[in-house]
mmCIF file of the N, C-alpha and C atoms, coordinates in Angstrom:
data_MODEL
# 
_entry.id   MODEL 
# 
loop_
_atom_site.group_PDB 
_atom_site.id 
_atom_site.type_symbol 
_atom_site.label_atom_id 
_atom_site.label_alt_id 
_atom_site.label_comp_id 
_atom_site.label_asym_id 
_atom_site.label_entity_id 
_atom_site.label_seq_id 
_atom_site.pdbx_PDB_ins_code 
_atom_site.Cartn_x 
_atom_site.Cartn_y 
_atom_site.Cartn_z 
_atom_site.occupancy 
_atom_site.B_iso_or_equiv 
_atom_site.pdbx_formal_charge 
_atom_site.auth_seq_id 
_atom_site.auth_comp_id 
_atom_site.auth_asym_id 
_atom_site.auth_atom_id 
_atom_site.pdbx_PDB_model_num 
ATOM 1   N N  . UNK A 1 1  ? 151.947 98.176 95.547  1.00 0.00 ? 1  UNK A N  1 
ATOM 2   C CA . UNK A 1 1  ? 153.142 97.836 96.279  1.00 0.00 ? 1  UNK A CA 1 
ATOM 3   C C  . UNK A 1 1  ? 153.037 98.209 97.760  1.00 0.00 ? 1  UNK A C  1 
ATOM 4   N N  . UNK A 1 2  ? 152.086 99.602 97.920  1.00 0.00 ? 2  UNK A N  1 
ATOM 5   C CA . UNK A 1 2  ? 152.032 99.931 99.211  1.00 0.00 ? 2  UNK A CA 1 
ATOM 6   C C  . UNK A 1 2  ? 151.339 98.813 100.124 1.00 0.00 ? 2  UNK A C  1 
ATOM 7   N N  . UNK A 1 3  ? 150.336 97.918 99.709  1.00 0.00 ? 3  UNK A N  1 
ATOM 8   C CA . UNK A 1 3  ? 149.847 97.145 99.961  1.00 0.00 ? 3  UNK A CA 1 
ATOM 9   C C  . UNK A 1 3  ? 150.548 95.775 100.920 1.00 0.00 ? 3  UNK A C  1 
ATOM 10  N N  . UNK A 1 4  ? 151.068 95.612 100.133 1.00 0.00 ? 4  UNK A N  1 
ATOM 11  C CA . UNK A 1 4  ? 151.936 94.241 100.088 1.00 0.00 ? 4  UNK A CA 1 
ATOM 12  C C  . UNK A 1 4  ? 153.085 95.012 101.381 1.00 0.00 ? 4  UNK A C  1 
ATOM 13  N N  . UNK A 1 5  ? 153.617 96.009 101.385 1.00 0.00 ? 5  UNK A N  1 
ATOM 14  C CA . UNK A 1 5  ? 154.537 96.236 102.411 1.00 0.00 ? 5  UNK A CA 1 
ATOM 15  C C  . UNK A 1 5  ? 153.297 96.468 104.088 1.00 0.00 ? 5  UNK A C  1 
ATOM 16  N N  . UNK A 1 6  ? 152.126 97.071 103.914 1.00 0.00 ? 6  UNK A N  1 
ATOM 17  C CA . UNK A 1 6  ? 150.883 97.022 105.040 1.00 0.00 ? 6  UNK A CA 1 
ATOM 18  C C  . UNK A 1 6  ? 151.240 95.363 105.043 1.00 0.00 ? 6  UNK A C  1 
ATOM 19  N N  . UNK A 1 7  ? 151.043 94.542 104.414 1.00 0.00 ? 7  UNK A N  1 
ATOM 20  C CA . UNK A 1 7  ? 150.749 93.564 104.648 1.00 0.00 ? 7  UNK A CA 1 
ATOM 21  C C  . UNK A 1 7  ? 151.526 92.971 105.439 1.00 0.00 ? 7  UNK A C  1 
ATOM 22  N N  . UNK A 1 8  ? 153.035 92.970 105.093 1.00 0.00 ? 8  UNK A N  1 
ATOM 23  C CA . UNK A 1 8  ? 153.856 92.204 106.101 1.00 0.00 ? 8  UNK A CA 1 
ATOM 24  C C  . UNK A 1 8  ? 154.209 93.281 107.343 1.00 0.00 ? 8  UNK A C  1 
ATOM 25  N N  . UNK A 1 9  ? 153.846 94.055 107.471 1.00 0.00 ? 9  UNK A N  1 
ATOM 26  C CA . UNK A 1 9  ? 153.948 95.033 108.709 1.00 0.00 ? 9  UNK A CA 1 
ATOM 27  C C  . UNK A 1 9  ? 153.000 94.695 109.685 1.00 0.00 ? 9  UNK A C  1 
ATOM 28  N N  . UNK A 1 10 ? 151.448 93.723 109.454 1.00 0.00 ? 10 UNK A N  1 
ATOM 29  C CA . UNK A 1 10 ? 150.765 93.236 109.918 1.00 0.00 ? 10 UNK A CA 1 
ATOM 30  C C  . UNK A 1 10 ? 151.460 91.686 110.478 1.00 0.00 ? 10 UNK A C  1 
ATOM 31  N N  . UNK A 1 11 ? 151.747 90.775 109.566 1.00 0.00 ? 11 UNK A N  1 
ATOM 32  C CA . UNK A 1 11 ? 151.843 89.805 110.159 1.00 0.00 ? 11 UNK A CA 1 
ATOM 33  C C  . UNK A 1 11 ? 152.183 89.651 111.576 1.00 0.00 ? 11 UNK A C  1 
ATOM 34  N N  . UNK A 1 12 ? 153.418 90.076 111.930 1.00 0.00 ? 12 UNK A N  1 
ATOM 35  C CA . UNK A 1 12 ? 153.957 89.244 113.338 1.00 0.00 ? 12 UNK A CA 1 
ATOM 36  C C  . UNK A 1 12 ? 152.605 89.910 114.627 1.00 0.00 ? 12 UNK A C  1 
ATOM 37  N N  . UNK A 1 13 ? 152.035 91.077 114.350 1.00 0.00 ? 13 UNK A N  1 
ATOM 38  C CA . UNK A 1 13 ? 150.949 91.151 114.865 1.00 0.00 ? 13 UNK A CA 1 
ATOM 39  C C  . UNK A 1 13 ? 149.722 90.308 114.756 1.00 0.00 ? 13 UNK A C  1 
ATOM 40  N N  . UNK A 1 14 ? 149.247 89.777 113.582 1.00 0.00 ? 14 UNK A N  1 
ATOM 41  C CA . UNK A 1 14 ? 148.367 88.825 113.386 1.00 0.00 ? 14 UNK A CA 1 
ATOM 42  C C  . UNK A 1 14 ? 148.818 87.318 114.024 1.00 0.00 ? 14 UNK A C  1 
ATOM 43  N N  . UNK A 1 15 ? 150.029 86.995 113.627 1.00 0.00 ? 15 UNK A N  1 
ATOM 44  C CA . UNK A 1 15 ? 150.674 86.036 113.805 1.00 0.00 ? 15 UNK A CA 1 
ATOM 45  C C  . UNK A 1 15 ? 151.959 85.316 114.604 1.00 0.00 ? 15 UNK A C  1 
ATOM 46  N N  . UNK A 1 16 ? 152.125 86.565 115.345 1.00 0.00 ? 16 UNK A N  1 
ATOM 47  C CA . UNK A 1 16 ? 153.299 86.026 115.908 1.00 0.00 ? 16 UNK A CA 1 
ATOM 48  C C  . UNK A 1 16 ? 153.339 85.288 117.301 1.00 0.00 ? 16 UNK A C  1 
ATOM 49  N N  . UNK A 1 17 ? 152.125 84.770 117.801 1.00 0.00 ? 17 UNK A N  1 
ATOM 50  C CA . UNK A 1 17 ? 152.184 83.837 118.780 1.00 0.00 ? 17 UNK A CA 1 
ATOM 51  C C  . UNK A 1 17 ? 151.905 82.431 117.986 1.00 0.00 ? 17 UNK A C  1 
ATOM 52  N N  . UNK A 1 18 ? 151.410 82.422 116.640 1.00 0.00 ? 18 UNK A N  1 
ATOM 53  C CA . UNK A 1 18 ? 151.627 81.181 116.289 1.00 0.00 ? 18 UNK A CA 1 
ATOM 54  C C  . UNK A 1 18 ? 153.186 80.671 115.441 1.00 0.00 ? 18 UNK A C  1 
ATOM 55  N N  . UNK A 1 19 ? 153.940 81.654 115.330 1.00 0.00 ? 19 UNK A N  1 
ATOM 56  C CA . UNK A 1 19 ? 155.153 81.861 114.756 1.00 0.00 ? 19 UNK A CA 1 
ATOM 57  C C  . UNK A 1 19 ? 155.650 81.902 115.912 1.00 0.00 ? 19 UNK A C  1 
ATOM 58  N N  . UNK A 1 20 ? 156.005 82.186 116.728 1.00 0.00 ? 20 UNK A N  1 
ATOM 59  C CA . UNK A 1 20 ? 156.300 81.761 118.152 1.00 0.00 ? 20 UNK A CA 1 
ATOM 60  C C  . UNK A 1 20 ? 156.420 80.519 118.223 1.00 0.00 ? 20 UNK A C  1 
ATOM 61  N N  . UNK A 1 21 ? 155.506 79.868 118.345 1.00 0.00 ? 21 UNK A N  1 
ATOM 62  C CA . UNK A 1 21 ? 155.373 78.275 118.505 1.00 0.00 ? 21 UNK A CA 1 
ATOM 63  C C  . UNK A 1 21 ? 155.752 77.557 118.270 1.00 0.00 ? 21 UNK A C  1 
ATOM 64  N N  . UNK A 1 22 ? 155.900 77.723 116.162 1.00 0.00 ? 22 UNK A N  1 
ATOM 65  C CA . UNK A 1 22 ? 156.002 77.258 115.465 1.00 0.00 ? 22 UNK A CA 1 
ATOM 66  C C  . UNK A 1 22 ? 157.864 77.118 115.745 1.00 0.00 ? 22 UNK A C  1 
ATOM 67  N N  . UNK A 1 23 ? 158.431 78.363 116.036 1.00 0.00 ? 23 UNK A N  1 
ATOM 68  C CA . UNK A 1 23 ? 159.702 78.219 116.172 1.00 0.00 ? 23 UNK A CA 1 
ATOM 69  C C  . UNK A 1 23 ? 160.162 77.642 117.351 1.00 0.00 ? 23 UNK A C  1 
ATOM 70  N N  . UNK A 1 24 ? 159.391 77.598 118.214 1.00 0.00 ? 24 UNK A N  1 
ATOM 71  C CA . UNK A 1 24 ? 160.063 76.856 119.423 1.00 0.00 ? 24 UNK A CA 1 
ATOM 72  C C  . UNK A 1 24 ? 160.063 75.165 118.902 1.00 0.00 ? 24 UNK A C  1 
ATOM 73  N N  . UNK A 1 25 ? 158.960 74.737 118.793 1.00 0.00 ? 25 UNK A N  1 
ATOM 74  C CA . UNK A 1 25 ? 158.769 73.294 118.040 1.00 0.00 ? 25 UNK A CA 1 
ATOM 75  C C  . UNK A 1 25 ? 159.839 72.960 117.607 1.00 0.00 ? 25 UNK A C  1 
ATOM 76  N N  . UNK A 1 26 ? 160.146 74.258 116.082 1.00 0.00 ? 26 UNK A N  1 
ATOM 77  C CA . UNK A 1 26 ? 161.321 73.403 115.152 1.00 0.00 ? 26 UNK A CA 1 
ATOM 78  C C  . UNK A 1 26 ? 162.675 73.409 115.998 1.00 0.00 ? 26 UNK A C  1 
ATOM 79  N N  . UNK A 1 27 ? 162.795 74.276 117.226 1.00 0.00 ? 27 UNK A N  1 
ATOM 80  C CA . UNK A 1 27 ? 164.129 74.116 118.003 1.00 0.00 ? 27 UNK A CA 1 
ATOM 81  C C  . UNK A 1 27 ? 164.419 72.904 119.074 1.00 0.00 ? 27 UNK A C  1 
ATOM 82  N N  . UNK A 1 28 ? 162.830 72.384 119.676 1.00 0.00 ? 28 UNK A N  1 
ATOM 83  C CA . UNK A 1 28 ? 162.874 71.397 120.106 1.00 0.00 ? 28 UNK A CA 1 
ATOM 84  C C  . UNK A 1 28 ? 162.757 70.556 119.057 1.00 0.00 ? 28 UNK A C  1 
ATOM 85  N N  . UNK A 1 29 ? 163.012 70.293 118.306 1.00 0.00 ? 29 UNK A N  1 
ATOM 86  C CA . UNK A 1 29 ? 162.743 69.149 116.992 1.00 0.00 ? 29 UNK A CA 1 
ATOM 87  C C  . UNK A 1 29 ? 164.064 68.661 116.940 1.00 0.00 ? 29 UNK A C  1 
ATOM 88  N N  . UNK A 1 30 ? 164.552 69.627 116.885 1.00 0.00 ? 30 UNK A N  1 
ATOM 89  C CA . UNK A 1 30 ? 166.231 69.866 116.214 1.00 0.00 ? 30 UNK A CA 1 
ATOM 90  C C  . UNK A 1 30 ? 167.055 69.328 117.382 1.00 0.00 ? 30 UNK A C  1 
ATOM 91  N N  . UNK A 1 31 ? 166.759 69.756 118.728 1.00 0.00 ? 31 UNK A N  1 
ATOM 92  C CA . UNK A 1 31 ? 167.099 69.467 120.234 1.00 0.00 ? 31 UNK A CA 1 
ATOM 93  C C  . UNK A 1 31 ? 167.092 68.090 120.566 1.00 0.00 ? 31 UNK A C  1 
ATOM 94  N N  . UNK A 1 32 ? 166.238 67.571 119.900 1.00 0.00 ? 32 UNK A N  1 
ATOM 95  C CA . UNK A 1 32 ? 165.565 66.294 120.539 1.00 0.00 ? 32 UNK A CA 1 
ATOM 96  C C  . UNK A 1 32 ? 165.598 65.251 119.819 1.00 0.00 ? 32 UNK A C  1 
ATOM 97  N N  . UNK A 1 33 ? 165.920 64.899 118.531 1.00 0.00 ? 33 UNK A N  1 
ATOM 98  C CA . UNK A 1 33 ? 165.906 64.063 117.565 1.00 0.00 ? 33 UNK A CA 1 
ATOM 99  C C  . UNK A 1 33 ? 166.472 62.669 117.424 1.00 0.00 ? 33 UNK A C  1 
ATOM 100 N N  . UNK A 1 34 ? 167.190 62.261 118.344 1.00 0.00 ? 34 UNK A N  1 
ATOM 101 C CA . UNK A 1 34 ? 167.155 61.019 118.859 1.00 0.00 ? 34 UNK A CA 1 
ATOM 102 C C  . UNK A 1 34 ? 166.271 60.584 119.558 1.00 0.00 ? 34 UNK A C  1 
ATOM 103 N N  . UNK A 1 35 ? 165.518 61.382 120.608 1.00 0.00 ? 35 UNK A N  1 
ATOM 104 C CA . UNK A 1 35 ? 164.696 60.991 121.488 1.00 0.00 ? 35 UNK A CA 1 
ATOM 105 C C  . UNK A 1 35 ? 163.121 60.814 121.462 1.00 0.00 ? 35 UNK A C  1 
ATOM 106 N N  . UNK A 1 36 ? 163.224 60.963 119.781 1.00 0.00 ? 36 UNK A N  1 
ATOM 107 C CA . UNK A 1 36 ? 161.977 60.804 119.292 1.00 0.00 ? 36 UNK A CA 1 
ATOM 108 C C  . UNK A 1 36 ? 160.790 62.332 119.277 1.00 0.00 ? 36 UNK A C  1 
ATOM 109 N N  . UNK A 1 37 ? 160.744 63.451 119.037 1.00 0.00 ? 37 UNK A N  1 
ATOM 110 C CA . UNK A 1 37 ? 160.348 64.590 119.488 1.00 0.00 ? 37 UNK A CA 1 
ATOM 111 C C  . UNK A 1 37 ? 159.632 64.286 118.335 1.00 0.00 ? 37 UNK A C  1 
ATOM 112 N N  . UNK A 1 38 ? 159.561 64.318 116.877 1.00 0.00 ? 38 UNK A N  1 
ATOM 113 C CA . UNK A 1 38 ? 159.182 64.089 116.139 1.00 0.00 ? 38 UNK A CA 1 
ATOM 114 C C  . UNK A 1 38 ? 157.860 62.913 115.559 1.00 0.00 ? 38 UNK A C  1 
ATOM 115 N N  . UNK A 1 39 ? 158.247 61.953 117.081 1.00 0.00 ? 39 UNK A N  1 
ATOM 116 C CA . UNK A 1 39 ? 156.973 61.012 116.615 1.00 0.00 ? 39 UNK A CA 1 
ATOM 117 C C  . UNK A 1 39 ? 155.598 61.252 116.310 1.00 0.00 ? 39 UNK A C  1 
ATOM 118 N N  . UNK A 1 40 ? 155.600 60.263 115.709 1.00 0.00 ? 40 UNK A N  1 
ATOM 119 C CA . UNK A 1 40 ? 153.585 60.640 115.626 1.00 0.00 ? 40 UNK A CA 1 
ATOM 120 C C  . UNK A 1 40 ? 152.830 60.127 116.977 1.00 0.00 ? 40 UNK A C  1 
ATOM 121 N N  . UNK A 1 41 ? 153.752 59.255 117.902 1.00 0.00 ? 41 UNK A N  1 
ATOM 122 C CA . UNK A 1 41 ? 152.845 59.180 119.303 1.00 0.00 ? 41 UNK A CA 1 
ATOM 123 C C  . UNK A 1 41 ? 153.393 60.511 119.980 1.00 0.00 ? 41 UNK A C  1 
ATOM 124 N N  . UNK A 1 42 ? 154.725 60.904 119.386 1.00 0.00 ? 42 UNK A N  1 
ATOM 125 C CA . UNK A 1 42 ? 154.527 61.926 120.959 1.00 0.00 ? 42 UNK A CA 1 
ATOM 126 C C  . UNK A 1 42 ? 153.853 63.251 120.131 1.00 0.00 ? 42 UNK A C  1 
ATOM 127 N N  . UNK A 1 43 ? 153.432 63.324 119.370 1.00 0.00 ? 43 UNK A N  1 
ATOM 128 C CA . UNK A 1 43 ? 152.579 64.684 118.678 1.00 0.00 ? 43 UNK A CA 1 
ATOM 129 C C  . UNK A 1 43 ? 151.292 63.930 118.986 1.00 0.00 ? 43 UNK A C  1 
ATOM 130 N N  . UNK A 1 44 ? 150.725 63.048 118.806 1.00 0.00 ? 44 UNK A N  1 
ATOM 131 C CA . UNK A 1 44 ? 149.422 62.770 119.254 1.00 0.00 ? 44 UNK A CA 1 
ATOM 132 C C  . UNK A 1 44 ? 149.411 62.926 120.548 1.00 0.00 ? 44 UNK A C  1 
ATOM 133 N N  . UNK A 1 45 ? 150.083 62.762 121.614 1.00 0.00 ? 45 UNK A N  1 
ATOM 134 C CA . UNK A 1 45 ? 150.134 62.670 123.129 1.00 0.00 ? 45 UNK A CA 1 
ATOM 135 C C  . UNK A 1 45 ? 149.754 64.163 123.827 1.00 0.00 ? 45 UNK A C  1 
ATOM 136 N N  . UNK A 1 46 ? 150.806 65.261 122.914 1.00 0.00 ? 46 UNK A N  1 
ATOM 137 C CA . UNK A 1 46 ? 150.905 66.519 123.326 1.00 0.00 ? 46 UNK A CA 1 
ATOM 138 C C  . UNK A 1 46 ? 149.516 67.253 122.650 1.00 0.00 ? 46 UNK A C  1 
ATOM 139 N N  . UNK A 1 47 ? 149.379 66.517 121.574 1.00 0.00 ? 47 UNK A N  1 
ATOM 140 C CA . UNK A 1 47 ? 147.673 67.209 121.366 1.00 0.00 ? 47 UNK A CA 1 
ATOM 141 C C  . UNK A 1 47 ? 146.588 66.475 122.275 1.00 0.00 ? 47 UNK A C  1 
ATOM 142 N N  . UNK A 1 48 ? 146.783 65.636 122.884 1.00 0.00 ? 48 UNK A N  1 
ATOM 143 C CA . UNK A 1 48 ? 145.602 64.900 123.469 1.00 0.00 ? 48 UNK A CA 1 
ATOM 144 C C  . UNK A 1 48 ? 145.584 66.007 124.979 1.00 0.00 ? 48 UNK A C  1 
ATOM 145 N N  . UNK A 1 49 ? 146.902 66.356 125.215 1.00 0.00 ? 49 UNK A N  1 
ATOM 146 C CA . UNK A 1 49 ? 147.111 66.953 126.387 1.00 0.00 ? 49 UNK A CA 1 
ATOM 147 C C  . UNK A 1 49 ? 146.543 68.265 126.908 1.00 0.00 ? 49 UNK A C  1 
ATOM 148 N N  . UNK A 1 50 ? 146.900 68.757 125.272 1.00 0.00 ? 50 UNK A N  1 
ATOM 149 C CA . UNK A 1 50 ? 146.155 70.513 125.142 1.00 0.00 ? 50 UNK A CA 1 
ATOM 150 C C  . UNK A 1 50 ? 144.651 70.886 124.803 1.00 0.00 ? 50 UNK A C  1 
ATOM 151 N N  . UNK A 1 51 ? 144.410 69.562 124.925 1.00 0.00 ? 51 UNK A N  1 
ATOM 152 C CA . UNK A 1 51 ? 142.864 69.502 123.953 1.00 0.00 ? 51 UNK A CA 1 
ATOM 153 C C  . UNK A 1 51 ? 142.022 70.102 124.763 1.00 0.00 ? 51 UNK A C  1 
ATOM 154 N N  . UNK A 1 52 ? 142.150 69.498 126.165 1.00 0.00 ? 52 UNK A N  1 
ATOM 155 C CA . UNK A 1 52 ? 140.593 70.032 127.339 1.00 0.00 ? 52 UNK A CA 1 
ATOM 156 C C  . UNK A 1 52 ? 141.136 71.320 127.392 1.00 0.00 ? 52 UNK A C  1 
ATOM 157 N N  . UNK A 1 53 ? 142.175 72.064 127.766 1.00 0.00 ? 53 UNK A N  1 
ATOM 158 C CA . UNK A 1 53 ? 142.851 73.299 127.887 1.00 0.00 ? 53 UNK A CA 1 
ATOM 159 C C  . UNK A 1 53 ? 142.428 73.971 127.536 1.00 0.00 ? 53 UNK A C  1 
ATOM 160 N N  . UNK A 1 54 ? 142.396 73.727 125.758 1.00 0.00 ? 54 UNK A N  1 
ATOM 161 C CA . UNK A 1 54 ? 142.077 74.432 124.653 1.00 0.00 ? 54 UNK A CA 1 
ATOM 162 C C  . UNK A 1 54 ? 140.579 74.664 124.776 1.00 0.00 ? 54 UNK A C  1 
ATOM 163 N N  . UNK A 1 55 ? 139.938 73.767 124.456 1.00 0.00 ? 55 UNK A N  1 
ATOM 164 C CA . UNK A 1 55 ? 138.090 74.136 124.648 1.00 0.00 ? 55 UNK A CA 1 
ATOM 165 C C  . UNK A 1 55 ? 138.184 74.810 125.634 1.00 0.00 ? 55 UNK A C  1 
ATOM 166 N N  . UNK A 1 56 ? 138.425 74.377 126.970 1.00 0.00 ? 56 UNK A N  1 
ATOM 167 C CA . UNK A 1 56 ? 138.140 75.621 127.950 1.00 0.00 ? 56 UNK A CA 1 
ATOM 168 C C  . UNK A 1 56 ? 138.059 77.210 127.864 1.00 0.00 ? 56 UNK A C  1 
ATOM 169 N N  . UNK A 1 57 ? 139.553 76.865 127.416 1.00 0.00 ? 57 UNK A N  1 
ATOM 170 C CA . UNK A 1 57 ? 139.720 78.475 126.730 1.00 0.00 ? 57 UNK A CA 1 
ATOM 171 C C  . UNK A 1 57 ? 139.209 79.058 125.828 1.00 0.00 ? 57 UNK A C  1 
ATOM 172 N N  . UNK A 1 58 ? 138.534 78.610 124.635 1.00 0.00 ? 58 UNK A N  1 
ATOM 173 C CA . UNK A 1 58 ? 137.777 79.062 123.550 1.00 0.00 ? 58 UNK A CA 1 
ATOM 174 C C  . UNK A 1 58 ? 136.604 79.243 124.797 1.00 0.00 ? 58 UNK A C  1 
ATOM 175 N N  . UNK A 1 59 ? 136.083 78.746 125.637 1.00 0.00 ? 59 UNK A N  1 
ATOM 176 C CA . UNK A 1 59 ? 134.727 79.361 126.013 1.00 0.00 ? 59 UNK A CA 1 
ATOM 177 C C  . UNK A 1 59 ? 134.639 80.288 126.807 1.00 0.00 ? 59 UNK A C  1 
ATOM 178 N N  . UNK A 1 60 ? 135.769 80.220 127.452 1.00 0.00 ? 60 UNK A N  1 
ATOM 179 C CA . UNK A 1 60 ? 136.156 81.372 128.792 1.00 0.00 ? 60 UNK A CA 1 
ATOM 180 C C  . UNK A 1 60 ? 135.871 82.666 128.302 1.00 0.00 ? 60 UNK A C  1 
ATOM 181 N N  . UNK A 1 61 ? 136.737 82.382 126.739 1.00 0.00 ? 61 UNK A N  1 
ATOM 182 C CA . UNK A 1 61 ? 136.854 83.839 125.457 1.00 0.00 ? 61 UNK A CA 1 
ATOM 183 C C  . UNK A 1 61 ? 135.483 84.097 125.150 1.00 0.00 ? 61 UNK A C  1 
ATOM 184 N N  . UNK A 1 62 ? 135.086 83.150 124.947 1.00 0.00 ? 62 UNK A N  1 
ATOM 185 C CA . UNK A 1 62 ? 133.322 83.280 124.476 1.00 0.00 ? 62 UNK A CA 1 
ATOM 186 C C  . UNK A 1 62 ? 132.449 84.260 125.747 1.00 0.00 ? 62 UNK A C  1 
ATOM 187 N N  . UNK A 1 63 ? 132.672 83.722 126.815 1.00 0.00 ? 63 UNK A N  1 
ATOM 188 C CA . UNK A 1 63 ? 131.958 84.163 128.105 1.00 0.00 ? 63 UNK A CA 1 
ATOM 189 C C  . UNK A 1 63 ? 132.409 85.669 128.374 1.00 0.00 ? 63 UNK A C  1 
ATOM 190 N N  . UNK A 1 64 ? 133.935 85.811 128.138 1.00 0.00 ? 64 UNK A N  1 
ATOM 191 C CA . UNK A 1 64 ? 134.356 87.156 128.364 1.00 0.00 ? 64 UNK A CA 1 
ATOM 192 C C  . UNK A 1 64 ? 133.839 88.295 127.271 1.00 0.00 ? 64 UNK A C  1 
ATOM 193 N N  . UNK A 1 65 ? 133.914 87.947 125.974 1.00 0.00 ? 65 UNK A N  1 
ATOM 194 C CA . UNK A 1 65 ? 133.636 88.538 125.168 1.00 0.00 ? 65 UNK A CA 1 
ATOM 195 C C  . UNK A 1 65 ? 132.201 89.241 124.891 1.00 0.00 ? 65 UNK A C  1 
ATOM 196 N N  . UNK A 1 66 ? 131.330 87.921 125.461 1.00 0.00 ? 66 UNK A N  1 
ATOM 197 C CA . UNK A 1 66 ? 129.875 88.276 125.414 1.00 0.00 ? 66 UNK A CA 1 
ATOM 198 C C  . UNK A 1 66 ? 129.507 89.017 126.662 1.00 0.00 ? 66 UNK A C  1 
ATOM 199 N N  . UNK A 1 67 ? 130.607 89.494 127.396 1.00 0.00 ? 67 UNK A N  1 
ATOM 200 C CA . UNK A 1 67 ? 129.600 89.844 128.678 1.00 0.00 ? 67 UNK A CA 1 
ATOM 201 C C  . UNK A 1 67 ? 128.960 89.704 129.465 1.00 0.00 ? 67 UNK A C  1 
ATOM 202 N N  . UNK A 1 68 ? 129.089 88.114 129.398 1.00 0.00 ? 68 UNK A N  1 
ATOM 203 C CA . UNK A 1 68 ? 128.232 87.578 130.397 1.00 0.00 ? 68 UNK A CA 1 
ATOM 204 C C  . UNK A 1 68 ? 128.489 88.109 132.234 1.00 0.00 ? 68 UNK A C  1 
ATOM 205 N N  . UNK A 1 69 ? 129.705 86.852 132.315 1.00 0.00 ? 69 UNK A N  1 
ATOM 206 C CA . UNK A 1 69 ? 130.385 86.848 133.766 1.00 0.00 ? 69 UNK A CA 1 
ATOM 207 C C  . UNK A 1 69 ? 131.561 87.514 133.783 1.00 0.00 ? 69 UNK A C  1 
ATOM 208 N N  . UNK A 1 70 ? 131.861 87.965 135.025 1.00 0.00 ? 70 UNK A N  1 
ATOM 209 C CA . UNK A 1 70 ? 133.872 87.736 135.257 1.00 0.00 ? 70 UNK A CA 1 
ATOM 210 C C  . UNK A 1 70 ? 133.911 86.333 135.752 1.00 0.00 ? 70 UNK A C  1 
ATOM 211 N N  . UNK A 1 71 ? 134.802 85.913 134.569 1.00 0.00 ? 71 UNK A N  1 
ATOM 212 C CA . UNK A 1 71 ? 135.708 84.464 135.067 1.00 0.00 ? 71 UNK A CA 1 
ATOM 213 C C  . UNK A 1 71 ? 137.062 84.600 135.749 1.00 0.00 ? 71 UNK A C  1 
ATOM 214 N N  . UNK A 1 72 ? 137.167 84.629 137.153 1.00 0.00 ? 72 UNK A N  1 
ATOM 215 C CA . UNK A 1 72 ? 138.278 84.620 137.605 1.00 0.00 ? 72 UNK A CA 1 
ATOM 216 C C  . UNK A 1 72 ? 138.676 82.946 137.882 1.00 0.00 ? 72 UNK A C  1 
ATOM 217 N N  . UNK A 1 73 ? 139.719 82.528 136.963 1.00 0.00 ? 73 UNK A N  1 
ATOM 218 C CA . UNK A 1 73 ? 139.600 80.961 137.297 1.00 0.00 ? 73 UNK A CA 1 
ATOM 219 C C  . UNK A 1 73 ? 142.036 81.282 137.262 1.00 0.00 ? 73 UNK A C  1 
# 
């Protein structure tokens, strides 16, 4: 039992910038629902948007982590 209570004492640390997210989304969902927030073009649009962002950042992490350089960008 002690287990299971460690466990959720972890989450919002493991997880709470994607629970973050996740809740802003469903408030703009809820916000926006005439205006289409929900589509499958405008969710494809907003991932097409974050995509270069995203790789960047996975390598920046890579570069910082390994020690290479300082990336001041």
């Amino acid at each position: 039992m002690q287990q299971g209570a460690k466990a959720r004492r972890k989450l919002p640390e493991e997880f709470g910038i994607f629970l973050g997210f996740v809740i802003i989304y469903i408030i703009f969902a809820l916000l926006c629902r005439k205006e289409g927030f929900l589509s499958m073009e405008n969710t494809l649009n907003i991932a097409r948007q974050i995509s270069m962002i995203t790789i960047i950042a996975i390598g920046m992490t890579f570069v910082i982590l390994s020690g290479g350089i300082d990336l001041s960008v």
